[in-house]
DOLO-262075 format. One record per residue (C-alpha): x, z, y. Coordinates in steps of 0.5 Angstrom, whole numbers, padded with zeros to 4 digits, always signed. Layout:
XZY ...
//
This chain:
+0228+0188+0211 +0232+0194+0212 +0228+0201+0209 +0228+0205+0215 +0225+0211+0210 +0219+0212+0204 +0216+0217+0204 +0209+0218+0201 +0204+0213+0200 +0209+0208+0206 +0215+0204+0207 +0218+0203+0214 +0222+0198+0214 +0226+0193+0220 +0228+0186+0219 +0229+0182+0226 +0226+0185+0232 +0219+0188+0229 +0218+0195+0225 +0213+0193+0219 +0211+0200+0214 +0209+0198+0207 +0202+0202+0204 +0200+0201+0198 +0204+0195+0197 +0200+0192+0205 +0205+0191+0210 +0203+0191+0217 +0208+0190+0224 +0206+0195+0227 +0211+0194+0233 +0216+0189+0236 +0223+0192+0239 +0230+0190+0241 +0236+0192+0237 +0243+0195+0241 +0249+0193+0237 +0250+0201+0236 +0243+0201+0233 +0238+0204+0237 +0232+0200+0239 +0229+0198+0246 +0220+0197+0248 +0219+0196+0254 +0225+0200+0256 +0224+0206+0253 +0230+0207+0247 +0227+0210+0241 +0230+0209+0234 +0224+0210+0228 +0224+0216+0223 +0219+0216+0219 +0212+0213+0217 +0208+0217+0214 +0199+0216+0213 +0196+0223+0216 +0189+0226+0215 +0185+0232+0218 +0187+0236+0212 +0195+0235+0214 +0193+0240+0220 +0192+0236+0225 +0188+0235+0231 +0180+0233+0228 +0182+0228+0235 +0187+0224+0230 +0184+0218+0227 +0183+0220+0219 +0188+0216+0214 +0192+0212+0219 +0199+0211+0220 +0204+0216+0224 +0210+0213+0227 +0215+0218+0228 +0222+0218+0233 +0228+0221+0235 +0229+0218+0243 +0236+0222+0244 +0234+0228+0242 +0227+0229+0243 +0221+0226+0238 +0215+0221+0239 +0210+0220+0234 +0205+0213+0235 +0199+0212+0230 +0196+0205+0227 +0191+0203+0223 +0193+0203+0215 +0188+0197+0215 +0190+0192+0220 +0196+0195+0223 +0194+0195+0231 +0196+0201+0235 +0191+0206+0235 +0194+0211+0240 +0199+0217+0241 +0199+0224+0239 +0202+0229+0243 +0205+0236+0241 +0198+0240+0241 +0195+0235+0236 +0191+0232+0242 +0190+0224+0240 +0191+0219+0246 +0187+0213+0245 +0189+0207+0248 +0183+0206+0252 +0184+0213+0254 +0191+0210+0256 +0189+0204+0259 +0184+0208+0264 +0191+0213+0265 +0194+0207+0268 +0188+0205+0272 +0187+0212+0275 +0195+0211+0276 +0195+0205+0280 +0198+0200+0274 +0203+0205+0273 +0205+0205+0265 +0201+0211+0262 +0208+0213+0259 +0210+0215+0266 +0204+0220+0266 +0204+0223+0259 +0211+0223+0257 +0212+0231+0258 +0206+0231+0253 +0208+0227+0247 +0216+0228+0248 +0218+0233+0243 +0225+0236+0246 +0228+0240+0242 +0231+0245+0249 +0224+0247+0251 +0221+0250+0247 +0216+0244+0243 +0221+0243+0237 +0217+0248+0234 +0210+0245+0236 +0212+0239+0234 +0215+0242+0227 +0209+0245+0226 +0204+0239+0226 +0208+0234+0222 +0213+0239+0218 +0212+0234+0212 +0216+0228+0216 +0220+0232+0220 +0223+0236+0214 +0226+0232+0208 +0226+0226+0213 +0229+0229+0220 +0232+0236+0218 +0232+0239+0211 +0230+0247+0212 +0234+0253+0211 +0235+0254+0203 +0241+0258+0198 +0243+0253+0195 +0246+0254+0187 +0252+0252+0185 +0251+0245+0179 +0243+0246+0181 +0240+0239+0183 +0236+0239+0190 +0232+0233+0194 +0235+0231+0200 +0230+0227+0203 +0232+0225+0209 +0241+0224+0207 +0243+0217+0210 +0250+0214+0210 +0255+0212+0217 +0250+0205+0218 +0244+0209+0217 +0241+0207+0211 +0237+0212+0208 +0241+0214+0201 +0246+0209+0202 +0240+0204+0200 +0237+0198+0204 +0231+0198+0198 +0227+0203+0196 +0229+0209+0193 +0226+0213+0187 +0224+0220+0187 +0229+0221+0182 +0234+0218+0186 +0232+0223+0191 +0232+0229+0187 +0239+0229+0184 +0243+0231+0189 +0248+0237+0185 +0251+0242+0190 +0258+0243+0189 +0260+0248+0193 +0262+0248+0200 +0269+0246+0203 +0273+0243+0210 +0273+0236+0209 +0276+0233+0216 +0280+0240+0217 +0276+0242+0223 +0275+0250+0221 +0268+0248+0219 +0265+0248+0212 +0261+0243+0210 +0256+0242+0203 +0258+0237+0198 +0253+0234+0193 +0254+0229+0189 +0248+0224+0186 +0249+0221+0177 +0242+0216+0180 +0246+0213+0186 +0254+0214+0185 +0255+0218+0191 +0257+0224+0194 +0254+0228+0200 +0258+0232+0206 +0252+0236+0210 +0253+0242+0215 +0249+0247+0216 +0247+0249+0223 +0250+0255+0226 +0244+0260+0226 +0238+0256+0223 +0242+0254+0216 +0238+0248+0217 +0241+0241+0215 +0241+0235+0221 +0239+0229+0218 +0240+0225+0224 +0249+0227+0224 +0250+0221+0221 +0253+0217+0226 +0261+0216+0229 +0260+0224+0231 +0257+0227+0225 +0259+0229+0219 +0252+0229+0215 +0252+0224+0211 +0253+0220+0204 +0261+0219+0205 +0263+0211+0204 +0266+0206+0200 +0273+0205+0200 +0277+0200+0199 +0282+0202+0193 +0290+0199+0197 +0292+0197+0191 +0287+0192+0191 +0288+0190+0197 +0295+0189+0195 +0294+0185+0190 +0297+0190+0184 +0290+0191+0182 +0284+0187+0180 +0278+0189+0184 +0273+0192+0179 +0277+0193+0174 +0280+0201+0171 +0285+0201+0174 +0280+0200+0182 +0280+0208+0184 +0274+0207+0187 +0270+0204+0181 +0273+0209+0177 +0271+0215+0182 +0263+0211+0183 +0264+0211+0175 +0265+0218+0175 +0260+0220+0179 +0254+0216+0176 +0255+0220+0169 +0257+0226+0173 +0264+0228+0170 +0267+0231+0177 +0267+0238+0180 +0270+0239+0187 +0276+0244+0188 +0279+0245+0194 +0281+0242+0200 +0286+0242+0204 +0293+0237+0209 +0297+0239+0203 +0303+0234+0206 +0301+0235+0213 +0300+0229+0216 +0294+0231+0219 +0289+0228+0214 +0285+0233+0210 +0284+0232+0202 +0279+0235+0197 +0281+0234+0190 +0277+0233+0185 +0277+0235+0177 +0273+0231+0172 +0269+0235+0167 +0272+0233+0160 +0280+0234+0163 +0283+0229+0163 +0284+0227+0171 +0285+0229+0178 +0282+0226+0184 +0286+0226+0190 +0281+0224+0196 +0283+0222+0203 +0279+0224+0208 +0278+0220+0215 +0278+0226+0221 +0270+0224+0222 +0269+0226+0214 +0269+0219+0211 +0273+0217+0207 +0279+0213+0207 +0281+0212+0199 +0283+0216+0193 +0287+0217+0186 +0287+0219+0180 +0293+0224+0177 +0295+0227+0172 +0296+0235+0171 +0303+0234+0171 +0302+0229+0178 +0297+0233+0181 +0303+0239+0180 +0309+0236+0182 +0306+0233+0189 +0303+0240+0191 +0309+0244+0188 +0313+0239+0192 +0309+0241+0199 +0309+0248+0198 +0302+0248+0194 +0304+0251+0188 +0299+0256+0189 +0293+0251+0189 +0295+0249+0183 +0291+0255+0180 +0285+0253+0184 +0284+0246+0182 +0286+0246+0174 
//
Protein backbone atom coordinates (compact mmCIF):
# COMPACT_ATOMS: atom_id res chain seq x y z
CA UNK A 1 0.00 0.00 0.00
CA UNK A 2 0.98 3.48 -0.70
CA UNK A 3 1.01 6.07 2.55
CA UNK A 4 -1.20 8.96 1.42
CA UNK A 5 -0.72 10.74 4.81
CA UNK A 6 -0.56 9.73 8.74
CA UNK A 7 -1.72 12.14 10.88
CA UNK A 8 -3.00 11.30 14.68
CA UNK A 9 -4.22 7.99 15.48
CA UNK A 10 -4.87 7.17 11.38
CA UNK A 11 -2.92 6.10 8.14
CA UNK A 12 -4.71 6.60 4.87
CA UNK A 13 -3.23 4.81 2.39
CA UNK A 14 -4.06 3.49 -1.30
CA UNK A 15 -3.29 0.01 -3.00
CA UNK A 16 -5.05 -0.67 -6.33
CA UNK A 17 -8.33 0.87 -6.43
CA UNK A 18 -9.62 1.29 -2.68
CA UNK A 19 -8.62 3.78 0.07
CA UNK A 20 -7.85 1.99 3.35
CA UNK A 21 -7.18 4.42 6.82
CA UNK A 22 -5.06 2.62 9.40
CA UNK A 23 -6.42 3.01 13.27
CA UNK A 24 -4.67 1.64 15.59
CA UNK A 25 -3.00 -0.86 14.03
CA UNK A 26 -7.15 -1.84 12.21
CA UNK A 27 -7.38 -1.21 8.67
CA UNK A 28 -10.43 -0.57 7.17
CA UNK A 29 -11.59 0.07 3.25
CA UNK A 30 -13.12 2.62 3.43
CA UNK A 31 -13.87 3.38 -0.23
CA UNK A 32 -13.30 1.84 -3.97
CA UNK A 33 -11.88 4.37 -6.57
CA UNK A 34 -10.24 4.51 -10.04
CA UNK A 35 -6.84 6.13 -10.68
CA UNK A 36 -5.96 8.45 -13.65
CA UNK A 37 -2.65 8.06 -15.08
CA UNK A 38 -2.06 11.82 -13.63
CA UNK A 39 -3.04 10.61 -9.96
CA UNK A 40 -6.21 11.55 -9.29
CA UNK A 41 -8.96 9.45 -8.26
CA UNK A 42 -12.45 9.03 -9.81
CA UNK A 43 -16.08 7.55 -7.70
CA UNK A 44 -18.83 7.88 -9.47
CA UNK A 45 -17.71 10.32 -11.86
CA UNK A 46 -16.69 12.93 -9.40
CA UNK A 47 -12.62 13.55 -9.54
CA UNK A 48 -11.16 13.65 -5.94
CA UNK A 49 -7.80 13.13 -4.85
CA UNK A 50 -7.53 12.10 -0.65
CA UNK A 51 -5.75 14.20 1.81
CA UNK A 52 -5.95 13.17 5.10
CA UNK A 53 -7.73 10.93 7.49
CA UNK A 54 -8.10 11.98 10.63
CA UNK A 55 -10.32 10.52 13.88
CA UNK A 56 -12.43 13.86 15.14
CA UNK A 57 -14.80 14.18 18.35
CA UNK A 58 -17.35 17.05 19.63
CA UNK A 59 -14.38 18.55 21.48
CA UNK A 60 -12.58 19.24 17.95
CA UNK A 61 -15.37 22.03 17.44
CA UNK A 62 -17.45 20.21 15.43
CA UNK A 63 -21.07 19.86 15.15
CA UNK A 64 -22.70 17.75 18.33
CA UNK A 65 -24.45 16.20 14.73
CA UNK A 66 -21.21 14.77 13.84
CA UNK A 67 -20.64 11.19 14.94
CA UNK A 68 -18.05 10.86 18.21
CA UNK A 69 -14.78 9.22 17.24
CA UNK A 70 -15.26 8.42 13.54
CA UNK A 71 -13.05 8.93 10.80
CA UNK A 72 -12.86 12.20 8.82
CA UNK A 73 -11.90 11.82 5.25
CA UNK A 74 -10.80 14.91 3.69
CA UNK A 75 -10.02 15.99 -0.37
CA UNK A 76 -9.01 18.31 -2.51
CA UNK A 77 -11.15 18.11 -5.93
CA UNK A 78 -9.60 20.79 -8.26
CA UNK A 79 -9.44 23.45 -5.76
CA UNK A 80 -12.12 23.18 -3.66
CA UNK A 81 -12.35 20.41 -0.49
CA UNK A 82 -14.77 17.48 0.81
CA UNK A 83 -14.84 15.57 3.80
CA UNK A 84 -16.90 11.99 4.24
CA UNK A 85 -16.99 10.25 7.67
CA UNK A 86 -16.55 6.44 8.67
CA UNK A 87 -17.04 4.21 11.59
CA UNK A 88 -13.67 3.74 13.22
CA UNK A 89 -15.13 0.31 13.90
CA UNK A 90 -16.00 -1.10 10.88
CA UNK A 91 -15.33 1.26 8.32
CA UNK A 92 -18.89 1.89 6.73
CA UNK A 93 -19.56 5.33 5.67
CA UNK A 94 -21.67 7.10 7.95
CA UNK A 95 -22.39 10.24 5.97
CA UNK A 96 -20.97 14.04 4.90
CA UNK A 97 -20.24 16.87 6.76
CA UNK A 98 -20.74 19.91 5.43
CA UNK A 99 -19.02 23.45 6.00
CA UNK A 100 -21.37 24.43 8.94
CA UNK A 101 -20.46 21.38 10.75
CA UNK A 102 -23.83 20.22 9.91
CA UNK A 103 -23.58 16.13 9.49
CA UNK A 104 -25.54 14.40 6.70
CA UNK A 105 -26.26 10.77 7.32
CA UNK A 106 -26.85 8.35 4.82
CA UNK A 107 -30.35 7.94 5.55
CA UNK A 108 -31.07 11.53 5.37
CA UNK A 109 -29.05 11.06 2.00
CA UNK A 110 -30.85 8.36 0.64
CA UNK A 111 -34.35 10.32 1.19
CA UNK A 112 -32.47 13.44 -0.55
CA UNK A 113 -32.57 11.41 -3.36
CA UNK A 114 -36.10 10.32 -2.92
CA UNK A 115 -37.41 13.54 -2.77
CA UNK A 116 -35.44 14.48 -5.74
CA UNK A 117 -36.73 11.92 -8.18
CA UNK A 118 -33.58 9.22 -8.04
CA UNK A 119 -31.32 12.22 -8.50
CA UNK A 120 -27.66 11.53 -6.98
CA UNK A 121 -27.72 13.25 -3.41
CA UNK A 122 -24.42 15.08 -4.27
CA UNK A 123 -26.08 17.09 -7.06
CA UNK A 124 -28.61 18.40 -4.21
CA UNK A 125 -25.79 19.41 -1.60
CA UNK A 126 -22.78 19.71 -3.43
CA UNK A 127 -22.67 23.74 -2.73
CA UNK A 128 -22.71 22.77 0.99
CA UNK A 129 -19.99 20.43 1.51
CA UNK A 130 -17.61 21.77 -1.38
CA UNK A 131 -15.11 23.88 0.31
CA UNK A 132 -13.94 26.43 -2.52
CA UNK A 133 -11.27 28.27 -1.90
CA UNK A 134 -13.10 31.75 -4.26
CA UNK A 135 -16.22 32.10 -2.36
CA UNK A 136 -15.67 32.52 0.86
CA UNK A 137 -15.91 28.98 2.58
CA UNK A 138 -12.32 28.47 2.86
CA UNK A 139 -12.36 29.99 5.71
CA UNK A 140 -15.44 28.06 7.00
CA UNK A 141 -13.82 25.13 6.42
CA UNK A 142 -10.35 26.15 8.08
CA UNK A 143 -11.97 26.54 11.08
CA UNK A 144 -13.62 23.11 11.57
CA UNK A 145 -10.94 20.90 10.44
CA UNK A 146 -7.70 23.29 11.03
CA UNK A 147 -5.85 20.47 12.79
CA UNK A 148 -5.90 18.41 8.97
CA UNK A 149 -5.97 21.02 6.98
CA UNK A 150 -2.78 22.90 8.59
CA UNK A 151 0.34 20.33 8.66
CA UNK A 152 -1.44 18.51 5.79
CA UNK A 153 -3.01 20.72 2.96
CA UNK A 154 -1.26 24.11 3.88
CA UNK A 155 1.16 25.10 6.84
CA UNK A 156 0.13 28.74 8.17
CA UNK A 157 2.01 32.02 7.98
CA UNK A 158 4.97 31.54 10.51
CA UNK A 159 8.89 33.75 10.93
CA UNK A 160 10.81 31.02 10.44
CA UNK A 161 14.82 31.08 12.02
CA UNK A 162 17.84 30.56 10.17
CA UNK A 163 19.54 26.78 11.08
CA UNK A 164 16.20 26.13 13.38
CA UNK A 165 14.06 22.97 12.80
CA UNK A 166 10.21 22.96 11.93
CA UNK A 167 7.57 20.37 11.07
CA UNK A 168 6.43 20.19 7.74
CA UNK A 169 3.56 18.06 7.96
CA UNK A 170 1.99 18.08 4.77
CA UNK A 171 5.52 18.41 2.35
CA UNK A 172 5.38 15.70 -0.64
CA UNK A 173 7.52 15.30 -3.19
CA UNK A 174 6.89 15.50 -7.40
CA UNK A 175 4.75 11.89 -7.48
CA UNK A 176 2.90 12.95 -4.14
CA UNK A 177 4.27 10.79 -1.64
CA UNK A 178 4.06 12.52 1.92
CA UNK A 179 8.16 13.23 2.77
CA UNK A 180 9.17 11.32 -0.29
CA UNK A 181 8.36 8.01 1.80
CA UNK A 182 5.69 5.37 0.70
CA UNK A 183 5.65 4.08 4.46
CA UNK A 184 5.03 5.72 7.67
CA UNK A 185 7.00 8.31 8.50
CA UNK A 186 8.08 9.31 12.18
CA UNK A 187 7.40 12.22 14.05
CA UNK A 188 10.81 13.07 14.37
CA UNK A 189 11.22 12.79 10.60
CA UNK A 190 8.67 15.41 10.36
CA UNK A 191 9.83 17.55 12.70
CA UNK A 192 13.46 17.94 11.43
CA UNK A 193 12.98 20.29 8.56
CA UNK A 194 15.99 22.93 9.11
CA UNK A 195 15.52 26.18 7.16
CA UNK A 196 18.14 27.65 5.64
CA UNK A 197 17.16 30.66 4.08
CA UNK A 198 15.43 31.55 1.03
CA UNK A 199 16.62 31.58 -2.64
CA UNK A 200 15.54 31.58 -6.35
CA UNK A 201 15.81 27.88 -7.46
CA UNK A 202 14.38 27.84 -10.98
CA UNK A 203 15.54 31.56 -11.85
CA UNK A 204 11.67 33.01 -12.14
CA UNK A 205 12.28 36.09 -9.70
CA UNK A 206 10.39 34.38 -6.77
CA UNK A 207 12.31 33.36 -3.74
CA UNK A 208 11.56 30.02 -2.39
CA UNK A 209 12.10 28.50 1.36
CA UNK A 210 15.13 25.86 1.58
CA UNK A 211 14.70 23.31 4.41
CA UNK A 212 16.86 20.34 4.74
CA UNK A 213 16.14 17.11 6.69
CA UNK A 214 19.53 14.99 8.55
CA UNK A 215 16.24 11.99 9.30
CA UNK A 216 15.18 11.80 5.55
CA UNK A 217 18.28 12.90 3.32
CA UNK A 218 16.53 15.43 1.55
CA UNK A 219 16.09 19.12 0.80
CA UNK A 220 12.89 20.94 0.66
CA UNK A 221 11.94 24.17 -1.66
CA UNK A 222 8.52 25.67 -0.36
CA UNK A 223 7.00 29.26 -1.65
CA UNK A 224 4.89 31.14 0.31
CA UNK A 225 1.74 32.67 -0.95
CA UNK A 226 2.06 36.36 -1.89
CA UNK A 227 -0.02 37.86 1.01
CA UNK A 228 -0.78 34.96 3.40
CA UNK A 229 2.61 33.75 3.83
CA UNK A 230 1.04 30.55 4.00
CA UNK A 231 2.89 27.22 2.36
CA UNK A 232 0.83 25.21 -0.22
CA UNK A 233 1.16 21.60 0.28
CA UNK A 234 -0.83 20.76 -2.74
CA UNK A 235 2.15 22.73 -5.12
CA UNK A 236 3.97 19.85 -5.70
CA UNK A 237 3.02 18.69 -8.91
CA UNK A 238 4.56 19.49 -12.67
CA UNK A 239 3.34 23.51 -12.14
CA UNK A 240 4.38 23.78 -8.51
CA UNK A 241 7.66 24.42 -6.84
CA UNK A 242 6.56 23.06 -3.42
CA UNK A 243 7.99 20.01 -2.96
CA UNK A 244 10.80 17.50 -1.67
CA UNK A 245 13.37 17.92 -4.54
CA UNK A 246 14.22 14.61 -6.40
CA UNK A 247 16.81 12.20 -6.61
CA UNK A 248 18.97 12.46 -9.50
CA UNK A 249 21.16 10.25 -11.37
CA UNK A 250 24.86 11.29 -11.27
CA UNK A 251 26.15 11.42 -15.11
CA UNK A 252 29.27 9.78 -14.59
CA UNK A 253 27.42 7.16 -13.32
CA UNK A 254 25.33 7.02 -16.34
CA UNK A 255 28.56 6.76 -18.24
CA UNK A 256 30.36 4.46 -16.85
CA UNK A 257 33.09 6.48 -15.29
CA UNK A 258 31.61 6.12 -11.76
CA UNK A 259 30.36 3.28 -10.05
CA UNK A 260 26.69 3.83 -8.52
CA UNK A 261 26.71 3.89 -4.84
CA UNK A 262 30.34 4.60 -4.46
CA UNK A 263 32.27 8.00 -3.11
CA UNK A 264 32.70 9.38 -5.94
CA UNK A 265 28.41 9.08 -6.78
CA UNK A 266 27.74 13.07 -6.32
CA UNK A 267 24.21 12.03 -5.58
CA UNK A 268 25.11 9.45 -2.64
CA UNK A 269 27.51 12.01 -1.37
CA UNK A 270 25.03 14.91 -1.36
CA UNK A 271 22.25 12.38 0.32
CA UNK A 272 25.11 11.60 2.64
CA UNK A 273 25.88 14.90 3.20
CA UNK A 274 22.69 15.66 4.00
CA UNK A 275 21.69 12.98 6.66
CA UNK A 276 24.55 14.23 8.85
CA UNK A 277 23.56 17.81 8.12
CA UNK A 278 27.03 18.98 6.72
CA UNK A 279 25.72 21.57 4.18
CA UNK A 280 24.43 25.40 4.34
CA UNK A 281 22.82 26.57 1.16
CA UNK A 282 24.60 29.82 -0.37
CA UNK A 283 23.49 31.30 -3.08
CA UNK A 284 21.72 30.97 -6.53
CA UNK A 285 22.09 32.10 -9.73
CA UNK A 286 22.70 30.94 -14.18
CA UNK A 287 26.51 31.80 -13.40
CA UNK A 288 27.16 30.09 -17.11
CA UNK A 289 24.00 31.51 -18.71
CA UNK A 290 22.62 28.63 -20.10
CA UNK A 291 19.09 29.18 -18.73
CA UNK A 292 19.28 26.71 -15.83
CA UNK A 293 19.59 28.37 -12.66
CA UNK A 294 22.47 26.79 -9.69
CA UNK A 295 22.35 26.87 -6.02
CA UNK A 296 25.72 26.28 -4.45
CA UNK A 297 26.08 24.69 -1.29
CA UNK A 298 29.22 24.90 1.19
CA UNK A 299 29.66 21.94 3.49
CA UNK A 300 29.84 22.75 7.10
CA UNK A 301 33.41 21.33 8.01
CA UNK A 302 34.95 23.23 4.51
CA UNK A 303 36.09 21.03 2.76
CA UNK A 304 33.68 21.12 -0.61
CA UNK A 305 31.36 22.89 -2.49
CA UNK A 306 28.39 21.73 -4.31
CA UNK A 307 27.21 22.88 -7.37
CA UNK A 308 23.39 21.86 -8.10
CA UNK A 309 21.55 22.27 -11.23
CA UNK A 310 18.10 22.92 -11.33
CA UNK A 311 15.15 21.97 -13.72
CA UNK A 312 12.97 25.25 -14.81
CA UNK A 313 10.19 23.32 -12.53
CA UNK A 314 12.64 23.66 -9.25
CA UNK A 315 13.84 20.03 -9.68
CA UNK A 316 16.83 19.07 -9.63
CA UNK A 317 18.90 17.79 -12.67
CA UNK A 318 22.34 16.70 -11.18
CA UNK A 319 25.12 18.18 -8.79
CA UNK A 320 28.99 18.16 -8.03
CA UNK A 321 31.03 18.36 -5.78
CA UNK A 322 34.27 21.19 -6.24
CA UNK A 323 36.98 22.45 -4.56
CA UNK A 324 37.59 25.99 -3.32
CA UNK A 325 39.90 26.68 -6.22
CA UNK A 326 37.30 24.90 -8.79
CA UNK A 327 34.52 26.68 -7.41
CA UNK A 328 36.64 30.15 -7.93
CA UNK A 329 37.92 29.29 -11.38
CA UNK A 330 34.39 28.50 -12.96
CA UNK A 331 32.72 31.83 -11.37
CA UNK A 332 35.74 33.96 -12.11
CA UNK A 333 35.80 32.25 -15.61
CA UNK A 334 32.02 33.52 -16.06
CA UNK A 335 32.05 36.90 -14.54
CA UNK A 336 31.20 35.80 -11.05
CA UNK A 337 34.02 36.73 -9.06
CA UNK A 338 32.04 38.29 -6.66
CA UNK A 339 30.03 35.65 -5.70
CA UNK A 340 32.82 34.02 -4.87
CA UNK A 341 32.51 35.87 -1.29
CA UNK A 342 29.11 35.09 -0.89
CA UNK A 343 29.61 31.32 -0.80
CA UNK A 344 33.17 30.87 0.75
Amino acid sequence: MDLIENKGDVALYHYGSTITARYRNNDFTLVGIRWNQTGDAYQDGIGWRPISAEIFNNSSGISSDFPDGNILLLWENRGSWQALSFSSENGTLLGLTDIYGEFWSNLEMSNLEKDHGGTDYRDQIVETFYFNENDGSLEKMISLFSDIYYGVAKESSKEYSLSQEYELGGIKDFDGNPHANTGDISAEAKQSYKYQGTLDVNNDGVKEAIFTNKETGRWVTARTEEGTGEIDYTDHGSDGITRIVGIYEDPLVKSGDVIAGSAHDSQTRFQNDLLIDNLIVKTSGDYDGDGDQEVYWKTTDGTAYLRALMHSDGNIQYANYQSEEQMTAYLTANGFSSTVSEII
